[in-house]
N, C-alpha and C positions, 0 to 999 in steps of 0.2 A: 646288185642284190641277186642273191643264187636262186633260182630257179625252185628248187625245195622249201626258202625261206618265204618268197612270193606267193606260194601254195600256200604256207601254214598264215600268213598274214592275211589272205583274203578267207582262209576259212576261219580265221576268229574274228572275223569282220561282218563275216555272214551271221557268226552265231552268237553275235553280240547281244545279249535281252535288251542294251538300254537303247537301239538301234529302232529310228520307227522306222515302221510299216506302214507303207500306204493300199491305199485301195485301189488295183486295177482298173482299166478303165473298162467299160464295156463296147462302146461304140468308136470307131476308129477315127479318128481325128482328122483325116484327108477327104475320104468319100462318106461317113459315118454309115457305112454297116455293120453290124456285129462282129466284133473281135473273136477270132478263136483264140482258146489258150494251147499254147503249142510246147512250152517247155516250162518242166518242173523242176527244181534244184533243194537238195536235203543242203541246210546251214550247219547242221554237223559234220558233217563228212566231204559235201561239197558234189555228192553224187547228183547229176545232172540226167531227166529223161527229157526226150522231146517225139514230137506226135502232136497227133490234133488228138487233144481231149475235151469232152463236155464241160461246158461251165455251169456253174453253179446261179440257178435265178434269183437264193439268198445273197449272193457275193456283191450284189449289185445293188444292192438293199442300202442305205444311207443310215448313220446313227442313231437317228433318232427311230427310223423304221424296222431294225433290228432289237433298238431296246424294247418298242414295243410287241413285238411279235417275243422276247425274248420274257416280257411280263405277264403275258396273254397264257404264253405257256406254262411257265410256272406257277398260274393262278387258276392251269385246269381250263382255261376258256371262259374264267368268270368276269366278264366285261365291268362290274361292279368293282373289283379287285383292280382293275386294269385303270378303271377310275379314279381309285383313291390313291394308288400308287403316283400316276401323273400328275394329280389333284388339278382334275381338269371336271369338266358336269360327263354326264354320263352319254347324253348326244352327241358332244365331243371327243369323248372316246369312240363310241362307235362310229362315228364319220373317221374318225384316224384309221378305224381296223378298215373300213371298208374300203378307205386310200388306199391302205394296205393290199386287202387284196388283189383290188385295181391292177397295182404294182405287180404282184404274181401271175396276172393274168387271170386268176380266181373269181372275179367280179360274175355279180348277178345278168345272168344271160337278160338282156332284155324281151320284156314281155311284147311278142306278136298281135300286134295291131290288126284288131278284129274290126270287120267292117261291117255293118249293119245292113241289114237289106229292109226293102220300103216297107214291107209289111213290119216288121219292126222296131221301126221310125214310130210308124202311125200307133203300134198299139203302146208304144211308152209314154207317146201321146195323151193317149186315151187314158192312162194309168196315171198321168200327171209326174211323170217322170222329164222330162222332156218339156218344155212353151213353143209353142207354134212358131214363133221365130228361128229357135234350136232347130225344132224338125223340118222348118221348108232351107235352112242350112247346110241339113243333112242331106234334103233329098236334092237338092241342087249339085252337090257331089255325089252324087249316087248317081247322076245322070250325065 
């Protein structure tokens, strides 16, 4: 096979539509840290760059994580919409988006653990906030 005809068969190869596509991987398979993506290739033409480029933190996104973020959006951020589409209960949905987030790094910063001091204790106590068991629990850590 000539070397121009070798060309033209891998570029209709490339630019096959009924040709899957897989998903990249993200973490490397030997030591798993983070893959870079290092080379791009156009299926038309066959033009090839390479380089370290940024990846994408949607690319990594799984089907069903994509559909959802892809329904979310299109419903405006109406989580009710996001609901009915999946026909799932509406907790369900928002536990997904918030997986979701999760996923993107986006998740709710956890709330900082506030520590009480004794005078504290005592007047939550006092308030009936708090049973004398709770507060000498507390102040036993406090101490």
């Amino acid at each position: 096979m000539s070397e121009r005809s070798r060309g033209q068969s891998d570029r209709s190869r490339r630019s096959d539509p009924a040709r899957t596509l897989h998903r990249a991987p993200t973490d490397c398979p030997v030591c798993g840290e983070e893959l870079s993506v290092t080379r791009l290739g156009c299926g038309s033409c066959g033009t090839e760059l390479a380089g370290v480029f940024a990846s994408c933190q949607f690319c990594a996104l799984d089907d069903k994580d994509t559909e959802l973020l892809r329904v979310f959006l299109s419903s405006r951020g109406n989580l009710r919409e996001v609901e009915k589409h999946l026909g799932v209960s509406y907790p369900t949905a928002r536990a997904r988006f918030a997986d979701l987030l999760e996923k993107l790094g986006l998740g709710a910063a956890p709330e900082p653990v506030q520590t009480l001091t004794r005078e504290q204790v005592l007047s939550e106590v006092a308030a009936g906030v708090l049973s004398p068991a709770e507060a000498q629990a507390l102040l036993v850590e406090l101490s």
